[in-house]
N, C-alpha and C positions, 0 to 999 in steps of 0.2 A: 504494500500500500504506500499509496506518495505521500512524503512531509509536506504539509504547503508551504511553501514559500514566503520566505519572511518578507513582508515589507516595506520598505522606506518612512521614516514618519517626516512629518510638514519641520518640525524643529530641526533634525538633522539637517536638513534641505537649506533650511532657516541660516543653520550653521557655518555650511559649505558657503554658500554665497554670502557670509559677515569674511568669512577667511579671503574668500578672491576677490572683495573689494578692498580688503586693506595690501593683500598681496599690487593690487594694480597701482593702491595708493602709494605702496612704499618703493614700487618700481622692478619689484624679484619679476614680477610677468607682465609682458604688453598690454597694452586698454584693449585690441584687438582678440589678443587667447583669454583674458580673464572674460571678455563678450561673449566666446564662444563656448568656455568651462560652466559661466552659470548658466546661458540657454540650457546646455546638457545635463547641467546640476538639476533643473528645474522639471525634464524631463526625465528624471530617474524612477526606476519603477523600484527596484531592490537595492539594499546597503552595497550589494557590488558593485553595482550601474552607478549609484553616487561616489564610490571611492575612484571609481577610474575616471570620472567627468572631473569631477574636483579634483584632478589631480593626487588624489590621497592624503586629502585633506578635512574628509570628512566621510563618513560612511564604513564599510567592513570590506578588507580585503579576502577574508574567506567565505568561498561560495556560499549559499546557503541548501542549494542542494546537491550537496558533497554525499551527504550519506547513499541519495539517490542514484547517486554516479558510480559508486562503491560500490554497491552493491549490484550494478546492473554490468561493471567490467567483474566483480568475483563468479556471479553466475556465468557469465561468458566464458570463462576461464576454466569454469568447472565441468563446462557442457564438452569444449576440447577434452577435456581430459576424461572424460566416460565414454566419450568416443573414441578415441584411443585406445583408454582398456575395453574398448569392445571390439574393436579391429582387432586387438591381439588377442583376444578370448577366440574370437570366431576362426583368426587363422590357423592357430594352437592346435581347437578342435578338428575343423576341416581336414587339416595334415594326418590327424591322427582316423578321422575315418577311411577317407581317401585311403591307403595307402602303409606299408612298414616299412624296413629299411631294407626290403629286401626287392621293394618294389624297383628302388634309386638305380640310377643306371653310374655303377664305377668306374672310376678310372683306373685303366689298366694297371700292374706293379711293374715295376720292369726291379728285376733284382739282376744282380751283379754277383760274378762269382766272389766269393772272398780272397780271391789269390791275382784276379786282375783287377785295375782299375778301370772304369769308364771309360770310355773312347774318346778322344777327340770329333767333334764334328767335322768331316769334310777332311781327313786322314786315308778315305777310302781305299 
């Protein structure tokens, strides 16, 4: 089930835009980016949309639906890995019905007396 989403209050907002007009007053930002931080400030829907409009100067730098995020990359995470163990369940078994080790096609032995060595290739 989904956390609802925290959202923004009229004071934080209140806040953000008392900061970027003294920020414009004291000169740290242009009259032009402080115009365009509070429009954005003023438009924020959640504490993170305010912290990144304001410049992070008011609002929460962490998401507010983290845990939603969390939990929706662990199931995903978990789902690869049930299918995984069920690829190698299913191929495990299969081999084992399919099939014994006598079914396998070997590669020849070539043995070698004990008293010579190996040939050279192309010695013919």
């Amino acid at each position: 089930m989904a956390v609802r989403t925290a959202l923004v209050e009229l004071s934080d907002i209140h806040a953000a835009v008392r900061a970027l007009e003294q920020d414009a007053e004291r000169g740290t930002i242009s009259a032009g980016e402080a115009s365009t931080r509070i429009n954005d400030s003023k438009r924020a829907v959640t504490p993170r949309e305010l912290w990144k409009a304001s410049g992070g100067r008011a609002g929460a730098k962490k998401r507010s639906d983290w845990q939603d995020i969390r939990k929706t990359a662990f199931a995903a995470v978990f789902l690869l890995v049930l299918a995984a163990v069920g690829v190698w369940i299913v191929t495990i078994y299969t081999g084992k019905a399919v099939g014994s080790e006598e079914d396998y096609i070997r590669e020849p032995s070539i043995s070698v007396p004990a008293d010579r060595g190996p040939e050279e290739p192309g010695s013919g």
